[in-house]
DSSP file (Angstrom, degrees, kcal/mol; ACC not computed):
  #  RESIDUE AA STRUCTURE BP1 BP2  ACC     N-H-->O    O-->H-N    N-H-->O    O-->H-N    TCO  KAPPA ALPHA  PHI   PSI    X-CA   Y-CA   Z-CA
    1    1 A X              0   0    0      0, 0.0     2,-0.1     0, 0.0     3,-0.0   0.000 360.0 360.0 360.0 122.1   54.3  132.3  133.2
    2    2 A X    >   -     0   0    0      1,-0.0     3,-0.6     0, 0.0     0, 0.0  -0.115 360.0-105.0 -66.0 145.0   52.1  129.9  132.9
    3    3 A X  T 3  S+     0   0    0      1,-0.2    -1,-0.0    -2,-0.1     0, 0.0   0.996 126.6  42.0 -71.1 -59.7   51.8  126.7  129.9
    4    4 A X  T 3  S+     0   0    0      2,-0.1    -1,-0.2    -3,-0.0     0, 0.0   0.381  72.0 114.2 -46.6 -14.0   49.1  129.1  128.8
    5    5 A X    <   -     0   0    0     -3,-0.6     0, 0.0     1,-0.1     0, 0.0  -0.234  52.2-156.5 -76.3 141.1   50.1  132.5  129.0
    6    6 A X        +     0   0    0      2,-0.1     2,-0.2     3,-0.0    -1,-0.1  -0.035  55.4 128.6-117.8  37.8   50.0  133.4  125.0
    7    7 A X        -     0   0    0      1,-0.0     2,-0.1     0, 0.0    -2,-0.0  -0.712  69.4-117.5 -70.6 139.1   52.7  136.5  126.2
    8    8 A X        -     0   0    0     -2,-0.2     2,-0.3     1,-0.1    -2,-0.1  -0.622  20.5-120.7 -91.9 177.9   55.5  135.8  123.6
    9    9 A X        -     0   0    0     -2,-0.1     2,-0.5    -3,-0.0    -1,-0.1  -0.582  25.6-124.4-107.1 155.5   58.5  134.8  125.0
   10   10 A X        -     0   0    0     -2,-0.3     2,-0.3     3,-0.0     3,-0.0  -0.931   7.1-141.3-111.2 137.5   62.0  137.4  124.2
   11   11 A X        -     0   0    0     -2,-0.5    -1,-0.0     1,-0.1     0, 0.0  -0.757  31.0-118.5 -58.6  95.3   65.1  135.9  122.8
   12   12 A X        -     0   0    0     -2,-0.3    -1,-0.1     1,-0.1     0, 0.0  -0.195  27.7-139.5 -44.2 158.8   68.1  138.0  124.9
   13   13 A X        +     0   0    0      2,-0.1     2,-0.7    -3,-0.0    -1,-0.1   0.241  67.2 113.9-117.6  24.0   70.2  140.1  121.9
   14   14 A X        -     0   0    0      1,-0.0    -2,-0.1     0, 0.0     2,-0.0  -0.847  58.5-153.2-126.5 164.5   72.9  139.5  123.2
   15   15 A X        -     0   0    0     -2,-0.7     2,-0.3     1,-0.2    -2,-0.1  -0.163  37.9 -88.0-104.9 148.0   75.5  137.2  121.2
   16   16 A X        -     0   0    0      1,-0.2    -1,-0.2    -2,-0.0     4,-0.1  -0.415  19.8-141.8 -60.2 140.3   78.1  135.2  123.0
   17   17 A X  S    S+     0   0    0     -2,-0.3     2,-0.3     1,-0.1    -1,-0.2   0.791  88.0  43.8-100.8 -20.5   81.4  136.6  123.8
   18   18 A X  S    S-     0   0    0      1,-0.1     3,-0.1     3,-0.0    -1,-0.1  -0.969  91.5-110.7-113.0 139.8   83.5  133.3  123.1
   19   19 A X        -     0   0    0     -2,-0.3     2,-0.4     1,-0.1    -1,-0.1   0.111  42.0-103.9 -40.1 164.3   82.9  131.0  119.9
   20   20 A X        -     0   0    0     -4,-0.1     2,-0.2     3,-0.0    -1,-0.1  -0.747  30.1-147.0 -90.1 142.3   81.4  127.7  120.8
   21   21 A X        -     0   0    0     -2,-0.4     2,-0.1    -3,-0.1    -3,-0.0  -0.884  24.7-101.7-114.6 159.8   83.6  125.2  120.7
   22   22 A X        -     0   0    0     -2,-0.2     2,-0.1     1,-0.1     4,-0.1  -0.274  36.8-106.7 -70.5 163.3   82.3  121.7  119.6
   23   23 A X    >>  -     0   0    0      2,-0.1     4,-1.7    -2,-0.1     3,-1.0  -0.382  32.9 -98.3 -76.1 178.3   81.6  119.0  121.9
   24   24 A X  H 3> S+     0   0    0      1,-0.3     2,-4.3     2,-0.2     4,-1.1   0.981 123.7  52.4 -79.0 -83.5   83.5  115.9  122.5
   25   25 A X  H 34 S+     0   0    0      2,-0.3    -1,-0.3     1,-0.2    -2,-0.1   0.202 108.0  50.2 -24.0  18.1   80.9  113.9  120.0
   26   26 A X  H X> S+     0   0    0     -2,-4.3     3,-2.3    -3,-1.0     4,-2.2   0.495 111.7  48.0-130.4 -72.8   81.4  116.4  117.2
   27   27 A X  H 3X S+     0   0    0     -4,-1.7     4,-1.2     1,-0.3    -2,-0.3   0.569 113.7  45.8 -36.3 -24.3   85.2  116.0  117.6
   28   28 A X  H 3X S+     0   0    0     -4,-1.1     4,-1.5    -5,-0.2    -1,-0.3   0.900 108.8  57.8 -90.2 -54.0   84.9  112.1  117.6
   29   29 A X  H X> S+     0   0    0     -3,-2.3     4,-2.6     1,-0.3     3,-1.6   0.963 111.5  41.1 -96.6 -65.8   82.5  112.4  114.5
   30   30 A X  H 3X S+     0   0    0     -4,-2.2     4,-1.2     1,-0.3    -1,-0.3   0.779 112.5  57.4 -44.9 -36.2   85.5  114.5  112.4
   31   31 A X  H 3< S+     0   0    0     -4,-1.2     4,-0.3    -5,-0.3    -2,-0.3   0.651 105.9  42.7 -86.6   8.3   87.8  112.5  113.5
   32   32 A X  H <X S+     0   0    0     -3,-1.6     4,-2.8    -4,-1.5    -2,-0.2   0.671 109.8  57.2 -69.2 -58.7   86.3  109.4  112.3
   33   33 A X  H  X S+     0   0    0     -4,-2.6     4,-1.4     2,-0.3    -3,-0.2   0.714  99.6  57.4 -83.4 -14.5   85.4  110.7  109.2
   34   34 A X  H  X S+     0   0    0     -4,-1.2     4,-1.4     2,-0.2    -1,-0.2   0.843 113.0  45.6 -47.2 -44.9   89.1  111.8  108.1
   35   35 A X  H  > S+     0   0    0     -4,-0.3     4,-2.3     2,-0.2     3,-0.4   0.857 102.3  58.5 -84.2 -32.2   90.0  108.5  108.6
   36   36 A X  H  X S+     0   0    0     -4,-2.8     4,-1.9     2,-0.2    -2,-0.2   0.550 112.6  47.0  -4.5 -55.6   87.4  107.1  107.0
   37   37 A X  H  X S+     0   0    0     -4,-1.4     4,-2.6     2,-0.2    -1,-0.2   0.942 105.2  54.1 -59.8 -48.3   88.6  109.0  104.2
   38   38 A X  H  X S+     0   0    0     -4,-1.4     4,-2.5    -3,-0.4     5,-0.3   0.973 107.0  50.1 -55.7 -61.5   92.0  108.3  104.4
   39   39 A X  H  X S+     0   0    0     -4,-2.3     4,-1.4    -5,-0.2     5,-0.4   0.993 105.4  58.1 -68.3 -35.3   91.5  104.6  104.3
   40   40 A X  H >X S+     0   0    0     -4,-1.9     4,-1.6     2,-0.2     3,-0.6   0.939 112.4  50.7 -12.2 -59.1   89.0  105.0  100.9
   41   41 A X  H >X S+     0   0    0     -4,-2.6     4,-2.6     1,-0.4     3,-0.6   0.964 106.5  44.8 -80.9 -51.3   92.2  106.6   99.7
   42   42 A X  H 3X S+     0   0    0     -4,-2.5     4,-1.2     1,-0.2    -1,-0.4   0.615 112.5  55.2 -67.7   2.3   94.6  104.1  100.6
   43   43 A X  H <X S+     0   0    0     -4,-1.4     4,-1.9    -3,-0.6    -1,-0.2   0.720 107.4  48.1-107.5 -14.0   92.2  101.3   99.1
   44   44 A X  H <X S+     0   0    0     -4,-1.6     4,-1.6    -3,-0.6    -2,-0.2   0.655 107.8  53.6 -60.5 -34.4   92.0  102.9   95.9
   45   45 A X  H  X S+     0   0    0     -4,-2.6     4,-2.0    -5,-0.2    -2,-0.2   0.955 110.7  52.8 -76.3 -40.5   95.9  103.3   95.9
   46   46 A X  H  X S+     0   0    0     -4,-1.2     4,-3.9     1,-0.3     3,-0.4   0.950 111.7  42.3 -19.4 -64.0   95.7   99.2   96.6
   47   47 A X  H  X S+     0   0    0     -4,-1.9     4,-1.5     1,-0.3    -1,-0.3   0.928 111.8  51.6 -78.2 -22.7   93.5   98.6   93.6
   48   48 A X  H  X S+     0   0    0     -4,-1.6     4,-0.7     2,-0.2    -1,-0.3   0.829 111.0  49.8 -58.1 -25.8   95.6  101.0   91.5
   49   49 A X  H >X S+     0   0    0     -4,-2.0     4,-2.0    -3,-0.4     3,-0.6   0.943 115.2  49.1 -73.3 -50.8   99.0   98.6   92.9
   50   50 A X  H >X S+     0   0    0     -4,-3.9     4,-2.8     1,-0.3     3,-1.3   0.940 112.5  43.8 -63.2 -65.1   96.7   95.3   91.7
   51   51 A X  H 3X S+     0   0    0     -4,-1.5     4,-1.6     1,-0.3    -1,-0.3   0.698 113.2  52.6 -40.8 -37.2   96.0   96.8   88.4
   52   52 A X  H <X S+     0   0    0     -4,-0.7     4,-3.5    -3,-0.6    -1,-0.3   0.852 109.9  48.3 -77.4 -22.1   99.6   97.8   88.1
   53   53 A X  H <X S+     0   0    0     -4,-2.0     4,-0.7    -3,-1.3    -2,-0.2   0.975 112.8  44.0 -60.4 -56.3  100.5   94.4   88.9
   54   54 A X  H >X S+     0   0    0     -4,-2.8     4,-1.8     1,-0.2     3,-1.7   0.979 116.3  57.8 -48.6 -56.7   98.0   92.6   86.1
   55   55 A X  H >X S+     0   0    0     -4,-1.6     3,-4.0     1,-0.3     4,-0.8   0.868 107.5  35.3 -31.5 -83.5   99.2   95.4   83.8
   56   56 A X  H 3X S+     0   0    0     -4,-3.5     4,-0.9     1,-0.3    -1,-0.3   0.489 120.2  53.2 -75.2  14.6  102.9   95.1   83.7
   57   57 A X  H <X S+     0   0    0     -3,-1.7     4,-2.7    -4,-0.7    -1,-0.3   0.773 109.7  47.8 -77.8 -37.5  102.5   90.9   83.9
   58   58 A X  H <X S+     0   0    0     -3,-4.0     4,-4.4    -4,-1.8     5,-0.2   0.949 117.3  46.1-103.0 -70.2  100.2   91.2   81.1
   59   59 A X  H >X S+     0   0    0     -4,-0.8     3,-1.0    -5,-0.3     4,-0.5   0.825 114.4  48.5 -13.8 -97.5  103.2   93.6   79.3
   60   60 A X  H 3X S+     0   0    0     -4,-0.9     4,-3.3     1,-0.3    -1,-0.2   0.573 108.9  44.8 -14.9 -69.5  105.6   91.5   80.2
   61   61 A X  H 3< S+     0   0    0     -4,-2.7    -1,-0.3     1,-0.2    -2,-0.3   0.910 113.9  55.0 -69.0 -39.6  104.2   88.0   78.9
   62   62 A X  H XX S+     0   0    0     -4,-4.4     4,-2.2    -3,-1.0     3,-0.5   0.754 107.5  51.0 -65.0 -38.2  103.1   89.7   75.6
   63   63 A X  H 3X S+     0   0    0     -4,-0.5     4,-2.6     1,-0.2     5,-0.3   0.961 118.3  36.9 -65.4 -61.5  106.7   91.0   75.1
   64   64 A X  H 3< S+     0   0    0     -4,-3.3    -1,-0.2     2,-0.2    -2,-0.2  -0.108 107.6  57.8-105.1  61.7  108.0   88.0   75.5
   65   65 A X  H <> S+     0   0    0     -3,-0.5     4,-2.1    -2,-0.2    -2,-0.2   0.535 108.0  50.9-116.5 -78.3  105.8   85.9   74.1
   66   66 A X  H  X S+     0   0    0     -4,-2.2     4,-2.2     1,-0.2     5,-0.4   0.980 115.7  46.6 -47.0 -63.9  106.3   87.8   70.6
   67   67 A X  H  X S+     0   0    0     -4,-2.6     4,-1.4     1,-0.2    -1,-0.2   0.915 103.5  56.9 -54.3 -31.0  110.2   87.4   71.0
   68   68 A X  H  > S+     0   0    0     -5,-0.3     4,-1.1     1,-0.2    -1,-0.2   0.955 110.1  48.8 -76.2 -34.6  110.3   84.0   71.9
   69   69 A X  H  < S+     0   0    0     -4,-2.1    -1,-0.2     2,-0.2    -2,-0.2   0.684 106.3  50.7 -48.9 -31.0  108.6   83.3   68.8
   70   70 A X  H  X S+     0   0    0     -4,-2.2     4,-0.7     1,-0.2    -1,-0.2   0.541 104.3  57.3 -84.5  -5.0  110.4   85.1   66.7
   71   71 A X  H  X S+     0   0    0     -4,-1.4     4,-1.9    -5,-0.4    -2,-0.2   0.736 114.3  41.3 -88.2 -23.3  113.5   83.6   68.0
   72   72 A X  H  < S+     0   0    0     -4,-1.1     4,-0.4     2,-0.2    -2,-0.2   0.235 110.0  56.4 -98.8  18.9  111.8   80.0   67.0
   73   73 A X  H  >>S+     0   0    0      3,-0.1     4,-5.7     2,-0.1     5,-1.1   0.665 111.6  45.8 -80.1 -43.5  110.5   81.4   63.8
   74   74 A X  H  <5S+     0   0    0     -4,-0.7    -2,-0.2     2,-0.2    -3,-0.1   0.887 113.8  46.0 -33.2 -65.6  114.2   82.1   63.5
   75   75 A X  T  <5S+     0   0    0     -4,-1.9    -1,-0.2     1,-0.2    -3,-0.2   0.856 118.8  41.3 -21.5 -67.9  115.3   78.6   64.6
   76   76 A X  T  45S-     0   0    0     -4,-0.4    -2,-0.2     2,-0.2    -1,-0.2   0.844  91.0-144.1 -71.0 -43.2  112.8   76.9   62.3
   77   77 A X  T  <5S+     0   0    0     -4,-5.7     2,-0.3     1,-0.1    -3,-0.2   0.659  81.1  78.0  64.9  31.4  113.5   79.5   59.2
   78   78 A X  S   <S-     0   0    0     -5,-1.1    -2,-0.2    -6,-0.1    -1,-0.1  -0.946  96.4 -85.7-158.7 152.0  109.4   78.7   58.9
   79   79 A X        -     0   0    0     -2,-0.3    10,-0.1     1,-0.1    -6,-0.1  -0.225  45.3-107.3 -73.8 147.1  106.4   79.7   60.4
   80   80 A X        -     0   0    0      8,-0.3     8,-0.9   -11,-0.2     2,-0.4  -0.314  38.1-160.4 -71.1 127.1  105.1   77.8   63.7
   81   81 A X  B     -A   87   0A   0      6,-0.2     6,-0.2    -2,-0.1     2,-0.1  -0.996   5.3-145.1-133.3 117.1  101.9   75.4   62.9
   82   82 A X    >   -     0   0    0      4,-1.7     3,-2.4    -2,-0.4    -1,-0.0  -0.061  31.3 -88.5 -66.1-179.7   99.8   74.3   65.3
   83   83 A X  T 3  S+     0   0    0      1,-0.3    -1,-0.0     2,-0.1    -2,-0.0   0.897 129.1  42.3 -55.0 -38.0   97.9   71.0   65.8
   84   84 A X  T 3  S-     0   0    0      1,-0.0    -1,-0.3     2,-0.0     3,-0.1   0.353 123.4-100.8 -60.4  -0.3   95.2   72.3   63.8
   85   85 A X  S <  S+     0   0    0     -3,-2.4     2,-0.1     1,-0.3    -2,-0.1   0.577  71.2 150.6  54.3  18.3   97.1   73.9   61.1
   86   86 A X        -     0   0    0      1,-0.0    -4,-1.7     2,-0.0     2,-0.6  -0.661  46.7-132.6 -79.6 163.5   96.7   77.3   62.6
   87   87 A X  B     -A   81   0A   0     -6,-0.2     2,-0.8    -2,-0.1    -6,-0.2  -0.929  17.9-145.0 -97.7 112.3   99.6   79.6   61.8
   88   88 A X        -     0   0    0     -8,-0.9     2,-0.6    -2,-0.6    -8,-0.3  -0.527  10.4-155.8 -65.8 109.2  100.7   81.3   65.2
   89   89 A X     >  -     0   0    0     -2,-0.8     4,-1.4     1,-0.2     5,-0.2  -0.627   4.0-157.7 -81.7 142.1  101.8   84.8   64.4
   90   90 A X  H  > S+     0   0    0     -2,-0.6     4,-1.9     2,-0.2     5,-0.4   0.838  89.2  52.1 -67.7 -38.7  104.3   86.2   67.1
   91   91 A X  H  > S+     0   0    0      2,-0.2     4,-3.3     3,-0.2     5,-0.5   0.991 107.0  47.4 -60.1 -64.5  103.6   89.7   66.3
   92   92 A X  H  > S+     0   0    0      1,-0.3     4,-2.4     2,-0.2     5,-0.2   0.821 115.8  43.6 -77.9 -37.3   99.9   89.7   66.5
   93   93 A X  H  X S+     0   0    0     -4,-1.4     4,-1.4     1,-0.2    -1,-0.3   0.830 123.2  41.0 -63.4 -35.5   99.6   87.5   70.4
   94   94 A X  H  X S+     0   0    0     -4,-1.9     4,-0.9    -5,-0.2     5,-0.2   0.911 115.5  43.4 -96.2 -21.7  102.3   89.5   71.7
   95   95 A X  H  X S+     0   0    0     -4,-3.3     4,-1.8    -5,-0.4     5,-0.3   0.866 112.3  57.9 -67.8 -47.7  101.6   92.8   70.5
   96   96 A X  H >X S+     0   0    0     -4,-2.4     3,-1.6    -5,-0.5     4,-1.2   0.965 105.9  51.6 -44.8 -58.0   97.9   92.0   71.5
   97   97 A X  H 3X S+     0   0    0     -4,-1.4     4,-0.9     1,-0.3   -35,-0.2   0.640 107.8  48.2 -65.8 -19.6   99.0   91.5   75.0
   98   98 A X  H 3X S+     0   0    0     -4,-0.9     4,-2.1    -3,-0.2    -1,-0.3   0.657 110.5  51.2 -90.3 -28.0  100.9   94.6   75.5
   99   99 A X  H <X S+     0   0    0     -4,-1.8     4,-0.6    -3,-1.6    -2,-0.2   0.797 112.1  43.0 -86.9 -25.8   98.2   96.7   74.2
  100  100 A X  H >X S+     0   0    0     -4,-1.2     3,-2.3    -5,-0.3     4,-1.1   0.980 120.1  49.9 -76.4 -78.2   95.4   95.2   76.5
  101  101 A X  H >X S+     0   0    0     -4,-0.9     4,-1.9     1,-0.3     3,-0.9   0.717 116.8  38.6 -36.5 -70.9   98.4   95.5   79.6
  102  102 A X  H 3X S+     0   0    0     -4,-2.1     4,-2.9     1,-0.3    -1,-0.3   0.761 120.6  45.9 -75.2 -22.9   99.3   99.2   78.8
  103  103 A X  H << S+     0   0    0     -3,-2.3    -1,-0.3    -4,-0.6    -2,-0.2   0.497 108.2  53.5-109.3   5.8   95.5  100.4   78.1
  104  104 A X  H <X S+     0   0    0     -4,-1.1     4,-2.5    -3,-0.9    -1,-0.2   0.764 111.7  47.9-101.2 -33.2   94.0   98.8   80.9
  105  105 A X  H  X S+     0   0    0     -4,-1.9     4,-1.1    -5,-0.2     5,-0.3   0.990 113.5  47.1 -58.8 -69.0   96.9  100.8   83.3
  106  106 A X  H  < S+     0   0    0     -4,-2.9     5,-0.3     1,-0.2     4,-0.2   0.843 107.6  52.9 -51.9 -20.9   96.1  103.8   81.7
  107  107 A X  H >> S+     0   0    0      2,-0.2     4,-2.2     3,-0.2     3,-1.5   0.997 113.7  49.5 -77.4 -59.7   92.3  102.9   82.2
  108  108 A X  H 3X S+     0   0    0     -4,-2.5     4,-2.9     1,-0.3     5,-0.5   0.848 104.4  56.8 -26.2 -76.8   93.4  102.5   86.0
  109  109 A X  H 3< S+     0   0    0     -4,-1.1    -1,-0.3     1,-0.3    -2,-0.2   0.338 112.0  39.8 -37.2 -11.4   95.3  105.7   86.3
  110  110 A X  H <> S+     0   0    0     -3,-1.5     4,-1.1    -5,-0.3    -1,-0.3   0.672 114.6  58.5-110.6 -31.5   92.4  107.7   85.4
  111  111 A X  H >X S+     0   0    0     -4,-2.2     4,-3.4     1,-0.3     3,-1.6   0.997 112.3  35.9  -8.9 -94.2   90.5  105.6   87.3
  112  112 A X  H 3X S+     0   0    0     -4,-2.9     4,-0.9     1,-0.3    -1,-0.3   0.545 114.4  55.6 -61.2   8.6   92.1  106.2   90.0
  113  113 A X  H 34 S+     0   0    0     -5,-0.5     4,-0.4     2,-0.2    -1,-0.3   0.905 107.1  49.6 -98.8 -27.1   92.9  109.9   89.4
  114  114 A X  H XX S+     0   0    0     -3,-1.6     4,-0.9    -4,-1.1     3,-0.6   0.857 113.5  58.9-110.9 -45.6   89.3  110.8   89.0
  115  115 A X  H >X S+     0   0    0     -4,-3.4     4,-0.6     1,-0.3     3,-0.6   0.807 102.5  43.9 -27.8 -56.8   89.1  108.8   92.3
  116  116 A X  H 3X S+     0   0    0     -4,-0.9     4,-1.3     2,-0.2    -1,-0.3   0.541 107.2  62.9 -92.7  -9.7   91.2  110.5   94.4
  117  117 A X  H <4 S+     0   0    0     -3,-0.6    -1,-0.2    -4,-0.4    -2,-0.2   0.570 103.8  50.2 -79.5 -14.4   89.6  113.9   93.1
  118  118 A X  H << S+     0   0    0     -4,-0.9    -2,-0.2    -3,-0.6    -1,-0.2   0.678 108.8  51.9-101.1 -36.8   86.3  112.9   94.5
  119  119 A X  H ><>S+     0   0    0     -4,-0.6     5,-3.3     1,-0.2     3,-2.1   0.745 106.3  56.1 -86.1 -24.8   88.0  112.0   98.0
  120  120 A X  T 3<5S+     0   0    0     -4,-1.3     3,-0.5     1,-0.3    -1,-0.2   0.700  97.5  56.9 -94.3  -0.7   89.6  115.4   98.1
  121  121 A X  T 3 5S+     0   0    0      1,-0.2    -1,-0.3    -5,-0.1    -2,-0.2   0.682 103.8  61.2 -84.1  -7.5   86.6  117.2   97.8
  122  122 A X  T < 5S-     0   0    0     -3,-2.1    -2,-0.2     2,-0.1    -1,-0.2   0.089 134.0 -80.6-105.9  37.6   85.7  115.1  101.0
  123  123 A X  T   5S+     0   0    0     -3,-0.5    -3,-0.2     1,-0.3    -2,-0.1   0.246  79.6 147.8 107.6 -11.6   88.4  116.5  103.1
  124  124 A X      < -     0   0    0     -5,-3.3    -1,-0.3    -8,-0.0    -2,-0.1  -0.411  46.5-121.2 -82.0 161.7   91.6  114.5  101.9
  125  125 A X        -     0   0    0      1,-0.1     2,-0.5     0, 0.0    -1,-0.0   0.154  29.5-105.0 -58.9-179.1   94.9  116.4  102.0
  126  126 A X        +     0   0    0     -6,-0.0     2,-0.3     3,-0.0    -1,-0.1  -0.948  57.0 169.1-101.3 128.2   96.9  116.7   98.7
  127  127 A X        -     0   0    0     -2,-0.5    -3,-0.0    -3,-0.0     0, 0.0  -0.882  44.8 -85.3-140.5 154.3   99.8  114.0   99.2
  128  128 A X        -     0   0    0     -2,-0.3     3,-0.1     1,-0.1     2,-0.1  -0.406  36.3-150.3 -61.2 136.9  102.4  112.5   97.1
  129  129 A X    >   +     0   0    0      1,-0.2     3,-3.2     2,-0.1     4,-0.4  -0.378  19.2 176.7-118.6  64.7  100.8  109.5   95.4
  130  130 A X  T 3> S+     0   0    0      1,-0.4     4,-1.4     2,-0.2    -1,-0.2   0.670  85.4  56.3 -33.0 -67.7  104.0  106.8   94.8
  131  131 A X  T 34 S+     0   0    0      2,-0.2    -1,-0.4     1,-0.2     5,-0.1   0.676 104.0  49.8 -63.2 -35.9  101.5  104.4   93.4
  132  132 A X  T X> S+     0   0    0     -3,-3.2     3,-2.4     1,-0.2     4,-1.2   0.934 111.4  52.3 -64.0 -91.2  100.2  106.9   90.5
  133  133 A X  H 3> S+     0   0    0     -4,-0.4     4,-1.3     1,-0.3    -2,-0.2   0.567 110.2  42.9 -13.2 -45.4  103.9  107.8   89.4
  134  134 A X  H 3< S+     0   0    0     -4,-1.4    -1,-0.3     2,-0.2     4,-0.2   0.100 109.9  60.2-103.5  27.5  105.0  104.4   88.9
  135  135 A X  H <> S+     0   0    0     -3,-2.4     4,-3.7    -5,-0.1     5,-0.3   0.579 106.2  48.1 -90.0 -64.3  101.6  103.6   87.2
  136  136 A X  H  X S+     0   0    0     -4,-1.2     4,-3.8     2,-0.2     5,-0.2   0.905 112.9  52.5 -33.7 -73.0  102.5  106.3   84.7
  137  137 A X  H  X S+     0   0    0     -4,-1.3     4,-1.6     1,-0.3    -1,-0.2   0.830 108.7  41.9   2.0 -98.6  105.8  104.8   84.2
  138  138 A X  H  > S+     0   0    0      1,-0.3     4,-1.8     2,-0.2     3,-0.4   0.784 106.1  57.8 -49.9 -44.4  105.3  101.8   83.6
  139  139 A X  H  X S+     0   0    0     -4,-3.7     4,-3.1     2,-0.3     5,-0.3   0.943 107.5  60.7 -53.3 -49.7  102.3  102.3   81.2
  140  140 A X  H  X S+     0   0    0     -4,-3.8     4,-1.1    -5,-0.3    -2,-0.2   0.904 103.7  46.5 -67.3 -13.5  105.4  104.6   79.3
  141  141 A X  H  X S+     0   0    0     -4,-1.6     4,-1.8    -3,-0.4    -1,-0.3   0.835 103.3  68.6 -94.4 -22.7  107.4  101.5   78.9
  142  142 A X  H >X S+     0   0    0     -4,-1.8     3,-2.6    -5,-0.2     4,-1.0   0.982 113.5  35.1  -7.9 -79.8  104.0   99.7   77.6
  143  143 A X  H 3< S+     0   0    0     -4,-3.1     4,-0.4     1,-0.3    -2,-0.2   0.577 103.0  56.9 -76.4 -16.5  104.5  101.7   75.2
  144  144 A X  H 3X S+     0   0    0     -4,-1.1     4,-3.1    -5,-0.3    -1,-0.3   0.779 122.6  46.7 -74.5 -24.0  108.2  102.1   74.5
  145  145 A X  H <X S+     0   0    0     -3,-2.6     4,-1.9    -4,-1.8    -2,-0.3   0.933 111.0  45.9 -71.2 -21.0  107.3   97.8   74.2
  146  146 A X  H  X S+     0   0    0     -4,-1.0     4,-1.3     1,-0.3    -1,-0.3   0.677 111.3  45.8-121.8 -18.1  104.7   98.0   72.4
  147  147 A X  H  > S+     0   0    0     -4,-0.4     4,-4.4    -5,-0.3     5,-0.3   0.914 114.0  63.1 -85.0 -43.2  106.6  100.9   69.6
  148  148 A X  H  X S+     0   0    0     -4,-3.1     4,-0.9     2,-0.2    -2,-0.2   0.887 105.5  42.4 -38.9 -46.4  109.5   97.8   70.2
  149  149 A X  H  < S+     0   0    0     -4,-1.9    -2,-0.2     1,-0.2    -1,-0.2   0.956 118.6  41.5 -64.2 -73.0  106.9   95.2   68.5
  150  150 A X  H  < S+     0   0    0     -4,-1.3    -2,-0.2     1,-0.2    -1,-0.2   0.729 115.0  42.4 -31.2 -62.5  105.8   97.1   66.0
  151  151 A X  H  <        0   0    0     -4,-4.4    -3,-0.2     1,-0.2    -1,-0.2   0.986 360.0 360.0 -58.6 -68.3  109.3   99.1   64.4
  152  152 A X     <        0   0    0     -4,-0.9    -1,-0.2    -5,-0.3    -2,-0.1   0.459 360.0 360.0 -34.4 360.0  111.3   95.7   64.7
């Protein structure tokens, strides 16, 4: 046959009798991108750990911010005046600061949930997530502080 010949050319019909297995590049290429994923995932749990961190510091100083005042409202038997004549309320700075703390971890934790939902449609397994759980957590003692400021 000839570059010219306009005879068409036939396709055999019959099919191979073993699958194909991939080549050595194919294999490289999957296993690259599973870890590729996998670290995504672990840098997402990171910035969910950072967040948790800011969070429950944020918590933390608010709580006892509001207490320490009210223990030198206590002291004083009058309310705390700044240099300006502002009146610092206790309540409202520490109560602020727990409510920014706890609703920026919850903003994280869906964050990161919505995250990790996105990576498992790109292959990752479903795994125990430490960092989510003790996100949760902690955001519920936000709030057990935050119920603390308020009832008191």
């Amino acid at each position: 046959m000839t570059s010219h010949d306009p005879t068409p050319r036939t396709i055999p019909d019959t099919a191979p009798s073993a699958p194909l297995k991939p080549d050595e590049g194919t294999l490289q290429t999957r296993a690259r991108t599973a870890l590729a994923v996998e670290r995504t995932f672990l840098a997402a749990e990171r910035t969910l750990m950072a967040w948790l961190r800011t969070s429950l510091s944020m918590i933390s100083f608010g709580f006892t911010l509001a207490k320490f005042f009210e223990y030198m409202q206590g002291q004083r038997g009058e309310a705390i005046v700044g240099r300006f004549g502002a009146t610092w309320s206790p309540r409202i700075v520490g109560t602020a600061m727990v409510v920014v703390g706890t609703l920026a971890l919850l903003a994280a934790v869906v964050q990161h949930g919505r995250r990790v939902k996105a990576l498992r449609y790109e292959g990752l397994t479903r795994q125990w997530n430490l960092a989510y759980w003790i996100a949760i957590s902690v955001a519920a003692l936000g709030a057990f502080a935050l119920g603390s400021l308020v009832l008191d």
